[in-house]
C-alpha positions as CSV (number, residue, x, y, z in Angstrom):
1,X,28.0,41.4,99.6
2,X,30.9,40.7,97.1
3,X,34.2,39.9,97.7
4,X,36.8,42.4,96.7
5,X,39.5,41.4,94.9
6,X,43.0,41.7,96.0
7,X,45.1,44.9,94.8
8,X,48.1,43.6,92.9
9,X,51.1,45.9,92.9
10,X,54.0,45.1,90.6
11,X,57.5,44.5,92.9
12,X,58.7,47.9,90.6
13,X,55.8,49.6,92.2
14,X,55.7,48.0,96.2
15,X,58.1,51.2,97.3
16,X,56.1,53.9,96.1
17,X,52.9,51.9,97.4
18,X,54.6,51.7,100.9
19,X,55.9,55.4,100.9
20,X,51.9,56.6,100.2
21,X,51.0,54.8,102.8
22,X,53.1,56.0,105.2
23,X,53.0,59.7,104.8
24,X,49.3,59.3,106.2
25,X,49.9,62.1,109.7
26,X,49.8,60.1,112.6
27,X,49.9,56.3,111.4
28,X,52.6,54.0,113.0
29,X,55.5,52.8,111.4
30,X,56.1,49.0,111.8
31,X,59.7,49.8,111.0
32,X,60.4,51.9,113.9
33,X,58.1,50.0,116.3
34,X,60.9,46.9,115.2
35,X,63.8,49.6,116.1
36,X,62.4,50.9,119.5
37,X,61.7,47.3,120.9
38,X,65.7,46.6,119.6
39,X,66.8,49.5,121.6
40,X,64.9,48.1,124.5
41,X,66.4,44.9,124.1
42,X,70.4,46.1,123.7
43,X,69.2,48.9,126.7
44,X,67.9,45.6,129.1
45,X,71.4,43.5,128.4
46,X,73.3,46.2,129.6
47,X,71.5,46.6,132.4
48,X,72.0,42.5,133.1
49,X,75.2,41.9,135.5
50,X,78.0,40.7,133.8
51,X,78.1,37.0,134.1
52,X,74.4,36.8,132.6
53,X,75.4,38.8,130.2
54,X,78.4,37.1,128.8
55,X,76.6,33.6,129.1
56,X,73.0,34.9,127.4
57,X,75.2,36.6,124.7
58,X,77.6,33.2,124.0
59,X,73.8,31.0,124.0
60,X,71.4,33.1,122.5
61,X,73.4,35.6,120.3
62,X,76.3,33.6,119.4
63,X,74.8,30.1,119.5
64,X,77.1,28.6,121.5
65,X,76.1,24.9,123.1
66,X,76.2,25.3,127.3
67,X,79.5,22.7,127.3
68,X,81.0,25.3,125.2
69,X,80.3,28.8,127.4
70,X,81.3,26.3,130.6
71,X,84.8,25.9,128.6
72,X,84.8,29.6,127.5
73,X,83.8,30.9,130.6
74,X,85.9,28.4,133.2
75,X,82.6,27.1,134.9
76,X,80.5,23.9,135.0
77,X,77.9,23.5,132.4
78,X,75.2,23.7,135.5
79,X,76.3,27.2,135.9
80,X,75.8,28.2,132.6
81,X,72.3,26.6,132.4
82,X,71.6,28.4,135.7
83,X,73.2,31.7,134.7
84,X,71.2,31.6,131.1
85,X,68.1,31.0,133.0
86,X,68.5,33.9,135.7
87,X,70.0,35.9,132.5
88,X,66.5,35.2,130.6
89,X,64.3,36.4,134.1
90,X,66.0,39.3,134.9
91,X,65.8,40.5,130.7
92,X,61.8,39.9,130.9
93,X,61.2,41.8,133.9
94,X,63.2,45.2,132.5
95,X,61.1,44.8,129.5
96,X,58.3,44.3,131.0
97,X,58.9,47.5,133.6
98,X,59.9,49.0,130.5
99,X,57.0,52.2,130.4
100,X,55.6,53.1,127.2
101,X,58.1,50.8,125.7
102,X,60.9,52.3,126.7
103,X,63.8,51.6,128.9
104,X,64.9,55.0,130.7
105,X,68.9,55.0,130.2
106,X,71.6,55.4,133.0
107,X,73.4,57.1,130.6
């Protein structure tokens, strides 16, 4: 029972190493797996109504601080902690209802 060593691949060498690895029929690609769950995600915050939307994309995409939406948006900064909050909910549930991954668009 000995230890195998660790394959080294030169950085010149990592693409051609990746690209034989993924022409195996049938494996996943982590790099689409990344895309579909963005798709979800853009798919569930247009489905979100649009006062969550506009205050989980000023706090969470933007990085806008809550006194800043309340300003931006006209409301109190208790309304933009609630809003974020029912924004966040509403997101987990259409990804979790999501089947097979996938969000079915209106579209």
């Amino acid at each position: 029972m000995r230890k195998k060593n660790l394959v080294e691949i030169p950085l010149e060498n990592a693409n051609e190493e990746e690209d034989s690895l993924r022409k195996e029929i049938g494996a996943p690609d982590p790099v689409l797996t990344g895309t579909i769950d963005r798709m979800n995600l853009d798919r569930a915050i247009g489905e979100l109504a649009p006062g969550y939307r506009k205050t989980f994309m000023l706090h969470d995409v933007e990085g806008y601080e809550h006194h800043e939406i309340a300003e931006i948006l006209g409301c109190s900064i208790g309304n933009s902690k609630s809003q974020l909050h029912k924004a966040r909910m509403q997101l987990r549930n259409l990804l979790q209802a999501a089947p097979h991954g996938f969000l079915q668009s209106a579209n």
